[in-house]
C-alpha positions in Angstrom: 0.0 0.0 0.0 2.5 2.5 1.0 4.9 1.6 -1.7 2.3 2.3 -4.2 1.8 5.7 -2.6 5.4 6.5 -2.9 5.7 5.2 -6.4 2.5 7.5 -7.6 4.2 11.0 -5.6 7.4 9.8 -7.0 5.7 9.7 -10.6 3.9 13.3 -9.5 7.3 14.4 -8.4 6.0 15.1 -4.5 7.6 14.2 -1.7 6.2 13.1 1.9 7.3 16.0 3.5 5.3 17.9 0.5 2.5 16.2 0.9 2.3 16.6 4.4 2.5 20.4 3.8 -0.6 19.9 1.5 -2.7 18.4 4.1 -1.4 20.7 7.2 -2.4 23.9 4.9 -5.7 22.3 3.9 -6.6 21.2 7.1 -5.6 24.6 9.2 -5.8 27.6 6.2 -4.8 30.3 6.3 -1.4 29.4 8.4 1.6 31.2 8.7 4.7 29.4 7.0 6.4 29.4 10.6 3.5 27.5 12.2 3.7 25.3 8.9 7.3 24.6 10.0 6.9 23.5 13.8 4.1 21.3 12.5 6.3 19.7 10.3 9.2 19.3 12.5 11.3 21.0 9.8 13.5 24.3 9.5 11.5 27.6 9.0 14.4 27.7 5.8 13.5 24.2 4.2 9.8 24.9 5.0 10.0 27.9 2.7 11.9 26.2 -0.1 8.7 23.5 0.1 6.5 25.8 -0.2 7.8 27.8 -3.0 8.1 24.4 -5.2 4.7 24.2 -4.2 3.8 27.5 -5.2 6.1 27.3 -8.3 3.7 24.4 -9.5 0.6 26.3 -8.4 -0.2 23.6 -5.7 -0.2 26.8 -3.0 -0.8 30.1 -2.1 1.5 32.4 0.1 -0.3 36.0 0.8 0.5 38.8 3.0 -1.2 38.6 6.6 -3.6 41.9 6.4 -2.4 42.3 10.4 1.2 41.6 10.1 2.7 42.5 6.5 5.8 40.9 7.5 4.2 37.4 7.9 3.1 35.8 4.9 -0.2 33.1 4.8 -0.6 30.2 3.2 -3.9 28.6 1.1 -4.0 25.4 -1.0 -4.7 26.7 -4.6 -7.8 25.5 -6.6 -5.1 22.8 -8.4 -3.7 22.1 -5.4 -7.5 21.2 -3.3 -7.8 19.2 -6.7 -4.2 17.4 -6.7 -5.5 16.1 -2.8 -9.1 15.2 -4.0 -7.4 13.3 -6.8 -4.7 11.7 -4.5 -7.3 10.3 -1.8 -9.5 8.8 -4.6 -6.6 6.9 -5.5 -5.9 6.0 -1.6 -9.7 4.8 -0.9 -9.2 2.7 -4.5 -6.6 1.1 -3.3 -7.6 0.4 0.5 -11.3 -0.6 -1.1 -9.3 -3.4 -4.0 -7.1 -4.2 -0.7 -9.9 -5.1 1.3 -12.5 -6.3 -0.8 -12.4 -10.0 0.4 -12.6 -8.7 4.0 -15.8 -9.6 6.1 -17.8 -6.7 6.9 -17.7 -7.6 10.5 -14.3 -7.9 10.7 -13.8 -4.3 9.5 -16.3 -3.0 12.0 -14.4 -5.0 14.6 -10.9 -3.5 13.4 -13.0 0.2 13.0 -14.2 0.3 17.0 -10.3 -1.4 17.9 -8.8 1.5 16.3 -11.4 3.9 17.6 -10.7 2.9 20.8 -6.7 3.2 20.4 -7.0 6.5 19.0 -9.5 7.7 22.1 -6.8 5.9 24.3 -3.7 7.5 23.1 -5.3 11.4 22.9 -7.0 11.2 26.9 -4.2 12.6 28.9 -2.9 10.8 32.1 0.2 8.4 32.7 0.8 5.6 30.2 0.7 2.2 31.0 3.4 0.2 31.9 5.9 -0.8 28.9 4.5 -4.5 29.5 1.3 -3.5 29.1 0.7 -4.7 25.8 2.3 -8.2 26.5 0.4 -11.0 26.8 0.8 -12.0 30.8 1.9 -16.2 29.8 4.9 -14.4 27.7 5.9 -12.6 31.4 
């Protein structure tokens, strides 16, 4: 699955770090190139040579913030909101041909399991014990 993600941005010329760029600006529009960069984990200099590829092919926006002229915002263009739309179709395809064979109940049992993990992992308090997840006969 992943590989043929990376072979299609590869054949797109985009990178994961790009892509991730597209979905942080869609996601949190307009946003200022240095929140762009924390969010990434990536130097406020590399962030802005990402986004002016991506505003070189017209995937992005960069405007002036009306409050602060010095900061500049960022918008996904029309081509790049399409480029996304384009790219998920193609991930959804390819999870749907992956699990076509798959019971419906087991994907409603694997849904709520990851539901739950994700509810689990973003409620604050102490982790559990680095064991936790072993079953106790391998103790």
């Amino acid at each position: 699955m992943m590989g043929s993600l990376q072979s299609e941005l590869q054949d797109e010329d985009v990178s994961f770090t790009q892509m991730t760029a597209l979905y942080k600006v869609r996601a949190f529009a307009p946003i200022s190139v240095t929140a762009l960069a924390e969010m990434l984990g990536v130097s406020l200099p590399a962030t802005s040579q990402l986004i002016q590829e991506l505003v070189r092919r017209a995937l992005m926006e960069r405007r002036e913030n009306p409050q602060d002229r010095r900061e500049k915002l960022l918008a996904l263009s029309e081509k790049g909101q399409q480029f996304l739309s384009v790219k998920e179709k193609s991930m959804i395809g390819a999870y749907s041909e992956l699990f076509q064979h798959v019971r419906p109940e087991t994907l409603d049992n694997a849904s709520d399991a990851i539901n739950a993990l994700l509810t689990e992992a973003r409620q604050p308090g102490t982790p559990p014990s680095p064991t936790a997840h072993i079953p106790k006969e391998r103790l």
